[in-house]
PDB file of N, CA, C and O in Angstrom:
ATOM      1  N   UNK A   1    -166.496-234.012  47.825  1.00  0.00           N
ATOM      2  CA  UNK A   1    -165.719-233.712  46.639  1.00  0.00           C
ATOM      3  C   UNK A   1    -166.239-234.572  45.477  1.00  0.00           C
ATOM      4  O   UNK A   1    -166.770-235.653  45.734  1.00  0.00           O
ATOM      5  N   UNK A   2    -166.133-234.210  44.410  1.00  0.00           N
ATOM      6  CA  UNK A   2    -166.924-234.477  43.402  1.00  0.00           C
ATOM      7  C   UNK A   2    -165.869-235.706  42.651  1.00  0.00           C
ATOM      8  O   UNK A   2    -164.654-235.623  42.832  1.00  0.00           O
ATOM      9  N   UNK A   3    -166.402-236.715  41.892  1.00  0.00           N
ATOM     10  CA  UNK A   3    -164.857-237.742  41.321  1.00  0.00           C
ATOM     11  C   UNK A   3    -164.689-236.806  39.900  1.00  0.00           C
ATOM     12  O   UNK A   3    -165.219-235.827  39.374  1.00  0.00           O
ATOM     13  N   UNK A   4    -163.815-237.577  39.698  1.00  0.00           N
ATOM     14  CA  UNK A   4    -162.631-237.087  38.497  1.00  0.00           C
ATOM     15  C   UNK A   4    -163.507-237.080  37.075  1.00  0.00           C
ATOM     16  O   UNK A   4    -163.351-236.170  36.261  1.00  0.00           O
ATOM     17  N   UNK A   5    -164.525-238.277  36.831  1.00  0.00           N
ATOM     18  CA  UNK A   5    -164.732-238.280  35.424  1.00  0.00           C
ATOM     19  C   UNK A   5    -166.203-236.961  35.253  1.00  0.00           C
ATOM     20  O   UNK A   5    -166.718-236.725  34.160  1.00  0.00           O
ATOM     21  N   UNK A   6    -166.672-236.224  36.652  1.00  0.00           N
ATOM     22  CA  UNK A   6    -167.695-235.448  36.313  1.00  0.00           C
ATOM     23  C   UNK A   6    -167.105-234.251  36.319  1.00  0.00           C
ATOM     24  O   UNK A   6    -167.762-233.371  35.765  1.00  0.00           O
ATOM     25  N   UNK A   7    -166.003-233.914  36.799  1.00  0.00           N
ATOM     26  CA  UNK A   7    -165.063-232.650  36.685  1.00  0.00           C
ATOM     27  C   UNK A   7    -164.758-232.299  34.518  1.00  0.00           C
ATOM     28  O   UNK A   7    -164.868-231.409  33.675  1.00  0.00           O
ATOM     29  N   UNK A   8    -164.268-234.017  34.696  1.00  0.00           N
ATOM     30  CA  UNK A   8    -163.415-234.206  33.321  1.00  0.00           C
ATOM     31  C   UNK A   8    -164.436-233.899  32.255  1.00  0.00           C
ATOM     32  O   UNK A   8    -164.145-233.390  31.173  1.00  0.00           O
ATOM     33  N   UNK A   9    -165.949-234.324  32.724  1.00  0.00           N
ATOM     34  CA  UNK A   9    -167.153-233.768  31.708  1.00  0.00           C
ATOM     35  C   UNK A   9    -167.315-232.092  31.448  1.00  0.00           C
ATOM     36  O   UNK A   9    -167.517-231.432  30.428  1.00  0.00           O
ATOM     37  N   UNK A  10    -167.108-231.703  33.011  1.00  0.00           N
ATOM     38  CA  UNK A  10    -167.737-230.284  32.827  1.00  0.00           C
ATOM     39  C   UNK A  10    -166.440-229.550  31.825  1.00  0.00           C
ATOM     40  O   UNK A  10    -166.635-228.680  30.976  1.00  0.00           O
ATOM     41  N   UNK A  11    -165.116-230.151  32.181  1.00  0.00           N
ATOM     42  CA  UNK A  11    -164.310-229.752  31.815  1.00  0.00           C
ATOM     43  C   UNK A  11    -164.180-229.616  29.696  1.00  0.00           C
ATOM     44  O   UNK A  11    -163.827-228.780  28.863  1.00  0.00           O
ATOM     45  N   UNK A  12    -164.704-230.979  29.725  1.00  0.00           N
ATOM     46  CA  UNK A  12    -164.956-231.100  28.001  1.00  0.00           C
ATOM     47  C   UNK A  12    -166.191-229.805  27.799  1.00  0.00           C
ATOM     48  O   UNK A  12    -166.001-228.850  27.047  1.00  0.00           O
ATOM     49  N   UNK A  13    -167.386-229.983  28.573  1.00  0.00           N
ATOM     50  CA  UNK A  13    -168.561-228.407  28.250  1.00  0.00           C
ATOM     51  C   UNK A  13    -168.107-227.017  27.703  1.00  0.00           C
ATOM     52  O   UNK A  13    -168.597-226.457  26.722  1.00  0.00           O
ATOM     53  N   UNK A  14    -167.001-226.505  28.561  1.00  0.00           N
ATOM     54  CA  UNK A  14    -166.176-225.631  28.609  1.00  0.00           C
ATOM     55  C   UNK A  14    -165.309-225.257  27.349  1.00  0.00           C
ATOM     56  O   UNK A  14    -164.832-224.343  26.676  1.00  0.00           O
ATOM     57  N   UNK A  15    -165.412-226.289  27.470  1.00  0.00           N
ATOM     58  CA  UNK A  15    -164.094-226.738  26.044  1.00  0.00           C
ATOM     59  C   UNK A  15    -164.889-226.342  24.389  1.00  0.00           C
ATOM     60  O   UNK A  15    -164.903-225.476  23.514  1.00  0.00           O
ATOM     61  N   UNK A  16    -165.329-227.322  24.660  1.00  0.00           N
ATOM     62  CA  UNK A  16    -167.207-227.031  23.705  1.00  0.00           C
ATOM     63  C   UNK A  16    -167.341-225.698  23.837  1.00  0.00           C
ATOM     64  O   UNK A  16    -166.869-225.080  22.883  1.00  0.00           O
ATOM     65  N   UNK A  17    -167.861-224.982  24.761  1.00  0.00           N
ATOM     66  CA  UNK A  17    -168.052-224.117  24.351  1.00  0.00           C
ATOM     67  C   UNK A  17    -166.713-222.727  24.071  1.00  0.00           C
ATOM     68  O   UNK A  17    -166.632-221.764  23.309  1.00  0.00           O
ATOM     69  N   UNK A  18    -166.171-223.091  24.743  1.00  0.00           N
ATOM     70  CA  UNK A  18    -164.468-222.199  23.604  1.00  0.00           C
ATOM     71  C   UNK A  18    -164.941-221.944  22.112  1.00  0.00           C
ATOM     72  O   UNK A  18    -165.216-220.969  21.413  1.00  0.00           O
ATOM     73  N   UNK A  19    -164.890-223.426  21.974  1.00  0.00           N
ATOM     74  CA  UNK A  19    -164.416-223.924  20.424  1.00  0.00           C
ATOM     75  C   UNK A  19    -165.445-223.098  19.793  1.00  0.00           C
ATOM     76  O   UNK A  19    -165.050-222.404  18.856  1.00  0.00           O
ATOM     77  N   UNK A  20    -167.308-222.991  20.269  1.00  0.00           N
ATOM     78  CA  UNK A  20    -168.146-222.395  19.590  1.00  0.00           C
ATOM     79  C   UNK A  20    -168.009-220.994  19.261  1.00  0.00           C
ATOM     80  O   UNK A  20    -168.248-220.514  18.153  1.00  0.00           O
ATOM     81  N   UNK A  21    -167.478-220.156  20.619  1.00  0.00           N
ATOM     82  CA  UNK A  21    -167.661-218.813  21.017  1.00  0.00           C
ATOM     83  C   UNK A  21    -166.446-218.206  20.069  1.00  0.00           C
ATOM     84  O   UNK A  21    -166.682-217.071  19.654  1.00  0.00           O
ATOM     85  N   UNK A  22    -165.298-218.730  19.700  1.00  0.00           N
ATOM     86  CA  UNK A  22    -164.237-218.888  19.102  1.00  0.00           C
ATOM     87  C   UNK A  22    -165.001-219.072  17.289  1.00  0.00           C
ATOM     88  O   UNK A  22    -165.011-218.203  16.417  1.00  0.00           O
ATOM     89  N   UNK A  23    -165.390-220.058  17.232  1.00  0.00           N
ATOM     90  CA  UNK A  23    -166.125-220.586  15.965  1.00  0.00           C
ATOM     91  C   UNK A  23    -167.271-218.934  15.387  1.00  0.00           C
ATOM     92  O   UNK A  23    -167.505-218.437  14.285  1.00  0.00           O
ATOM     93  N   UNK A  24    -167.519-218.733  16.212  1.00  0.00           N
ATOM     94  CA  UNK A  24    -168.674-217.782  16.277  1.00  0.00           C
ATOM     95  C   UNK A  24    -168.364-216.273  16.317  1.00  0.00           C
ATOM     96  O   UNK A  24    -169.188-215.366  16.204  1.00  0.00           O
ATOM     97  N   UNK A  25    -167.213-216.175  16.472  1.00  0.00           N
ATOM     98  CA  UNK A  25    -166.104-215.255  16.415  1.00  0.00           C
ATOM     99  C   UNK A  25    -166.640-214.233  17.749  1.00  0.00           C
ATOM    100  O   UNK A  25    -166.521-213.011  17.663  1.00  0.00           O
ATOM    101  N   UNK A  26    -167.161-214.814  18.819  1.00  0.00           N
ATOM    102  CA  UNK A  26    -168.011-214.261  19.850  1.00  0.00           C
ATOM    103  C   UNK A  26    -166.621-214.161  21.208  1.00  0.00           C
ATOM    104  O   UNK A  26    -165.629-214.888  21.173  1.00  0.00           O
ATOM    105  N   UNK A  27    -166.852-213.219  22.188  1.00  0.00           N
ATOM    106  CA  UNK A  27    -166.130-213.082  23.490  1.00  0.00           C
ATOM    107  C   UNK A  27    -165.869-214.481  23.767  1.00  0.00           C
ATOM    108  O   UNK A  27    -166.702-215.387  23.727  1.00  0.00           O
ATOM    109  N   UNK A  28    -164.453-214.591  24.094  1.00  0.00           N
ATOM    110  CA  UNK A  28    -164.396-216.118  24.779  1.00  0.00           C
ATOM    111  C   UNK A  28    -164.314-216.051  26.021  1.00  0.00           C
ATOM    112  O   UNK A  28    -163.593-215.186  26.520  1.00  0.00           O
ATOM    113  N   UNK A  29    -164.978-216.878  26.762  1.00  0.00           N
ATOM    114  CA  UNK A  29    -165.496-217.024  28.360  1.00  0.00           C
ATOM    115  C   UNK A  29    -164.370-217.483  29.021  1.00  0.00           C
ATOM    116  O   UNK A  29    -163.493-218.198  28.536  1.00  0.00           O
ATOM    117  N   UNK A  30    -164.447-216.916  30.480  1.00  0.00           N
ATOM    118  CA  UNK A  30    -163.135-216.346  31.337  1.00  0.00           C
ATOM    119  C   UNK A  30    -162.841-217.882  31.728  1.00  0.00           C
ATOM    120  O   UNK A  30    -163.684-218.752  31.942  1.00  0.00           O
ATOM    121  N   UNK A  31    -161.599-217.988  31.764  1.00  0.00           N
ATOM    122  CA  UNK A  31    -160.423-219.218  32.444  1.00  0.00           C
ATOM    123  C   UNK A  31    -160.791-219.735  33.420  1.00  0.00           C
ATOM    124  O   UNK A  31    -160.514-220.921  33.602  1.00  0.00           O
ATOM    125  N   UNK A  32    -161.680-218.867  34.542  1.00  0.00           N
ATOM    126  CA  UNK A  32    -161.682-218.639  36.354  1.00  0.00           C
ATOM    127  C   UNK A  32    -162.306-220.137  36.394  1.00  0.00           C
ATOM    128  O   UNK A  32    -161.778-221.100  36.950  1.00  0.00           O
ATOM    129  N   UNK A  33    -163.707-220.137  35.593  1.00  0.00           N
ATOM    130  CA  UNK A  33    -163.686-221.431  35.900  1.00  0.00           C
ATOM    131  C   UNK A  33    -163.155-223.244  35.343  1.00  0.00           C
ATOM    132  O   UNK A  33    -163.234-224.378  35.815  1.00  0.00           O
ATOM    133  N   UNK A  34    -162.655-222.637  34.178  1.00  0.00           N
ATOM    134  CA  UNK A  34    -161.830-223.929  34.233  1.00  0.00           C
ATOM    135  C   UNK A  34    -160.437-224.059  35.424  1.00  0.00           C
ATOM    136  O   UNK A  34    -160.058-225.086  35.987  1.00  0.00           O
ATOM    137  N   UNK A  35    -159.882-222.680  35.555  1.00  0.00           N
ATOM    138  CA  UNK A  35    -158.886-222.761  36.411  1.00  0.00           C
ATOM    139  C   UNK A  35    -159.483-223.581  37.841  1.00  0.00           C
ATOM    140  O   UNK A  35    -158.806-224.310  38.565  1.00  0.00           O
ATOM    141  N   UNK A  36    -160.641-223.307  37.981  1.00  0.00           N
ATOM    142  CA  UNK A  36    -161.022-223.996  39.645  1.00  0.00           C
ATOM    143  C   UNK A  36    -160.991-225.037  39.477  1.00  0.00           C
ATOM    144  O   UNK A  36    -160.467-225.731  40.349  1.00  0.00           O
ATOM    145  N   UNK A  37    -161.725-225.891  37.856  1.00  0.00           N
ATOM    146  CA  UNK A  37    -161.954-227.086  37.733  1.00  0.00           C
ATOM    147  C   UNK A  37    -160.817-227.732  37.902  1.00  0.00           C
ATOM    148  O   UNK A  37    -160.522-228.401  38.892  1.00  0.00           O
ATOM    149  N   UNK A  38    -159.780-227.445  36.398  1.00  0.00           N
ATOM    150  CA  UNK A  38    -158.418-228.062  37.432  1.00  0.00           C
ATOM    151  C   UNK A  38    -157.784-228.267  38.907  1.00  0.00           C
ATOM    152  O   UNK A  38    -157.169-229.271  39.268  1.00  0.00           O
ATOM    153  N   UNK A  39    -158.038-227.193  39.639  1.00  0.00           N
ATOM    154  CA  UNK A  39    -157.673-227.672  40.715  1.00  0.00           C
ATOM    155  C   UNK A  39    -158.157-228.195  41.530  1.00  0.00           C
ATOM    156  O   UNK A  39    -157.596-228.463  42.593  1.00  0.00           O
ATOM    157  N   UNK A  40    -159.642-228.555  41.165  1.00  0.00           N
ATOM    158  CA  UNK A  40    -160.050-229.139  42.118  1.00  0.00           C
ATOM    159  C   UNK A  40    -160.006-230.898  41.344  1.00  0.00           C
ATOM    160  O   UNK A  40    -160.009-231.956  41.974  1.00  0.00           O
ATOM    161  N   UNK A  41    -159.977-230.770  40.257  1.00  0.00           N
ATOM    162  CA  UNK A  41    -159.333-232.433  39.566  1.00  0.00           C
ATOM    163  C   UNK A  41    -157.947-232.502  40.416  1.00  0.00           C
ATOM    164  O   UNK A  41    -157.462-233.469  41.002  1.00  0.00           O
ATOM    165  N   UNK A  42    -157.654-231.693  40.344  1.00  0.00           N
ATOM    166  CA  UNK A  42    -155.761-231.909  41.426  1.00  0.00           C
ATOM    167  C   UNK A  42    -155.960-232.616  42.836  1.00  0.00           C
ATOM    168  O   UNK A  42    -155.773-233.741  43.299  1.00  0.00           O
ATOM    169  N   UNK A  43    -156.509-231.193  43.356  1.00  0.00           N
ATOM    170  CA  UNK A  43    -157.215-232.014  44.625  1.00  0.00           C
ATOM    171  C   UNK A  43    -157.462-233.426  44.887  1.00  0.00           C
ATOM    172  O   UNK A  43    -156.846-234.234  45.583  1.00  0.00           O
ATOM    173  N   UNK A  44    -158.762-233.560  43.991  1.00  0.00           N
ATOM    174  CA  UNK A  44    -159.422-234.985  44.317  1.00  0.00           C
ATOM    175  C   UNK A  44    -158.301-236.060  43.799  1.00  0.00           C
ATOM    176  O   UNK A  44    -158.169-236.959  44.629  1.00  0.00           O
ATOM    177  N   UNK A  45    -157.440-236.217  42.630  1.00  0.00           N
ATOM    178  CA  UNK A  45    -156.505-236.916  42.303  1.00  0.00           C
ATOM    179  C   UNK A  45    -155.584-237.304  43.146  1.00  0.00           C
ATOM    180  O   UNK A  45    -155.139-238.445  43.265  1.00  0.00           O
ATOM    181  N   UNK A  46    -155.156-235.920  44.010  1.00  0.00           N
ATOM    182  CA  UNK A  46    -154.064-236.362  44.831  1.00  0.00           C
ATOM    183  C   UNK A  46    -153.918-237.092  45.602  1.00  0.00           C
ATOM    184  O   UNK A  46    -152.820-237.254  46.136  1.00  0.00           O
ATOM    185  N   UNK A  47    -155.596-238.166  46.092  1.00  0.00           N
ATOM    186  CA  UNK A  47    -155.708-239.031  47.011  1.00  0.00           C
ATOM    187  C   UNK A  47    -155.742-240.774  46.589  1.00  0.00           C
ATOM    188  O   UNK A  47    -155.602-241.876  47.119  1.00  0.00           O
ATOM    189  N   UNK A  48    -156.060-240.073  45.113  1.00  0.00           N
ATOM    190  CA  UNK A  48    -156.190-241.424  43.913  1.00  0.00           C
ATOM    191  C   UNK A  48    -154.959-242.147  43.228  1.00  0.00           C
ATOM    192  O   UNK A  48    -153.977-241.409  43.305  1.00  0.00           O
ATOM    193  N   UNK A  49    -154.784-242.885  42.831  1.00  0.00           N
ATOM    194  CA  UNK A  49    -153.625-243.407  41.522  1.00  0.00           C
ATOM    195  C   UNK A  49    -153.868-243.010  40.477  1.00  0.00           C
ATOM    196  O   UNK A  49    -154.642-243.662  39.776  1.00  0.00           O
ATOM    197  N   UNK A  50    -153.313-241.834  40.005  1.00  0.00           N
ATOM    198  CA  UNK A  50    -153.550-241.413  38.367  1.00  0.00           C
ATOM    199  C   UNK A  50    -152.770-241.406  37.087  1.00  0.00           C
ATOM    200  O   UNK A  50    -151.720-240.816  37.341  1.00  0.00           O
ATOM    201  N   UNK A  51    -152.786-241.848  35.606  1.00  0.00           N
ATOM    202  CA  UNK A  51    -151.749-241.323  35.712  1.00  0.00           C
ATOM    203  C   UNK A  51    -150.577-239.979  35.362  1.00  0.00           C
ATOM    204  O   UNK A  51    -151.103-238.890  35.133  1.00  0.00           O
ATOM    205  N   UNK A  52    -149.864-240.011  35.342  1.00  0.00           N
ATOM    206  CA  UNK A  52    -149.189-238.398  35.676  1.00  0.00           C
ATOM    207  C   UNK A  52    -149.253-237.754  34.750  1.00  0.00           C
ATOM    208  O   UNK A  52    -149.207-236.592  35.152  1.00  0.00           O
ATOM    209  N   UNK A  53    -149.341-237.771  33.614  1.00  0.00           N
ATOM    210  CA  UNK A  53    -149.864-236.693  32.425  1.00  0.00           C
ATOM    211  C   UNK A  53    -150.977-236.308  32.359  1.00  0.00           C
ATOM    212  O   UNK A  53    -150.955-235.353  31.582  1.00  0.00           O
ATOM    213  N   UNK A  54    -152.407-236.546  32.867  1.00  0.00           N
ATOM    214  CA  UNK A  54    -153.772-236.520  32.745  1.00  0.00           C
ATOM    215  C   UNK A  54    -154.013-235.443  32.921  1.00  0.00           C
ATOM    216  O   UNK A  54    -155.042-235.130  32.322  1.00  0.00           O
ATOM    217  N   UNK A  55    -153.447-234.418  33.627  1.00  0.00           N
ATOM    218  CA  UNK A  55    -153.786-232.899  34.112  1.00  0.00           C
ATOM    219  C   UNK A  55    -152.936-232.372  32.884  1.00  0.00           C
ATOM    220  O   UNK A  55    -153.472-231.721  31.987  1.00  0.00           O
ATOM    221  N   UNK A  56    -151.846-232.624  32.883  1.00  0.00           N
ATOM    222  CA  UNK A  56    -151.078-231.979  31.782  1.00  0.00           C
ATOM    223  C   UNK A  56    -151.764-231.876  30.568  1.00  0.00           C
ATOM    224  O   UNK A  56    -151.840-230.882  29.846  1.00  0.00           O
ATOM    225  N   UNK A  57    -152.384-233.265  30.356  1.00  0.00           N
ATOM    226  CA  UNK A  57    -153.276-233.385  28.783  1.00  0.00           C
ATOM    227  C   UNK A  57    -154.633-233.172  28.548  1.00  0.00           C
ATOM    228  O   UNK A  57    -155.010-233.707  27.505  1.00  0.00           O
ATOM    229  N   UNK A  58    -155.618-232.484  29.254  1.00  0.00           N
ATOM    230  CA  UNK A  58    -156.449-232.044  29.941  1.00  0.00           C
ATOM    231  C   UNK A  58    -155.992-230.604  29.337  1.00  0.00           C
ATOM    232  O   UNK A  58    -156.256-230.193  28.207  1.00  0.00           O
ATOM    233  N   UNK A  59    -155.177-229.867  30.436  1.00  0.00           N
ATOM    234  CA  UNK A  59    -154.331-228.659  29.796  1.00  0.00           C
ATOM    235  C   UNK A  59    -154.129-228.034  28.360  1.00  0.00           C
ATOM    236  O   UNK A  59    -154.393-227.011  27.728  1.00  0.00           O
ATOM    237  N   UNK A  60    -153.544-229.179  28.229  1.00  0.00           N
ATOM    238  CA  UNK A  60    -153.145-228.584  26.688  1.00  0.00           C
ATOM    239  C   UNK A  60    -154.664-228.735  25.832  1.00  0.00           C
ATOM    240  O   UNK A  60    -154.850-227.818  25.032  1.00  0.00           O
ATOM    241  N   UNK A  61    -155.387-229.422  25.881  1.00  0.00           N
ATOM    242  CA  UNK A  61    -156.216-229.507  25.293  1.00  0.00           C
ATOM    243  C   UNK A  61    -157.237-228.222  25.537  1.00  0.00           C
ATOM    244  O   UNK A  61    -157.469-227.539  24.540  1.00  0.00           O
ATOM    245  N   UNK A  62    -157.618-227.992  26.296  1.00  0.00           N
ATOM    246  CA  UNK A  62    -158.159-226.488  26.767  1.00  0.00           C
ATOM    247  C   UNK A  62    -156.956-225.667  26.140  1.00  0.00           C
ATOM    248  O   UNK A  62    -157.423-224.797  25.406  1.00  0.00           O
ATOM    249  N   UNK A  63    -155.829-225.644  26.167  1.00  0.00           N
ATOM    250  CA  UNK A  63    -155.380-224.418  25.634  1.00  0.00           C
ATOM    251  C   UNK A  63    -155.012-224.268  24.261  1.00  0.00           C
ATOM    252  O   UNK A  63    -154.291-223.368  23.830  1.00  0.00           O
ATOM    253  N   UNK A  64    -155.621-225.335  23.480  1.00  0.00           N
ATOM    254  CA  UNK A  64    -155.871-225.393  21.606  1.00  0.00           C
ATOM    255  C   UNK A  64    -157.388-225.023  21.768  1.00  0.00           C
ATOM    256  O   UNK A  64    -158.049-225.048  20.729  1.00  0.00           O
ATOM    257  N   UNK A  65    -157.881-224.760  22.667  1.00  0.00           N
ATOM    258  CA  UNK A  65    -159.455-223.959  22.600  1.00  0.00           C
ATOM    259  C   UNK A  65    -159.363-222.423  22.592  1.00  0.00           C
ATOM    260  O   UNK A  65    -160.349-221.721  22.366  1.00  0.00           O
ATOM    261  N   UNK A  66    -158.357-222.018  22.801  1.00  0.00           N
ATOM    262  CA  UNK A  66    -158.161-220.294  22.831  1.00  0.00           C
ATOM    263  C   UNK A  66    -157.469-219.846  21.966  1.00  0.00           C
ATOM    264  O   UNK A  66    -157.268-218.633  21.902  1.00  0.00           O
TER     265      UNK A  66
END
């Protein structure tokens, strides 16, 4: 399983590219894989000390990209 801060990168890429495809007034690219990314940040977290808003704020932040 992969750690939290290379998820949290790919997760910002994604994001990035929203904002462009959006910017660019172009198709915006499907959820599926941020949806996996989150859960697999869930996953790996759930074995860690985190703390409890980080998925939530993560979230919202991807969803001011759409």
């Amino acid at each position: 399983m992969r750690d939290i801060e290379t998820i949290d990168g790919e997760l910002r890429l994604l994001a990035r590219e929203w904002r462009a495809a959006r910017h660019l007034n172009l198709r915006t690219p499907s959820t599926a894989r941020i949806d996996q990314l989150l859960d697999e940040r869930a996953a790996t977290s759930a074995g860690q000390r985190t703390n409890s808003s980080t998925i939530e704020t993560m979230t919202a932040r991807l969803a001011n990209c759409s």
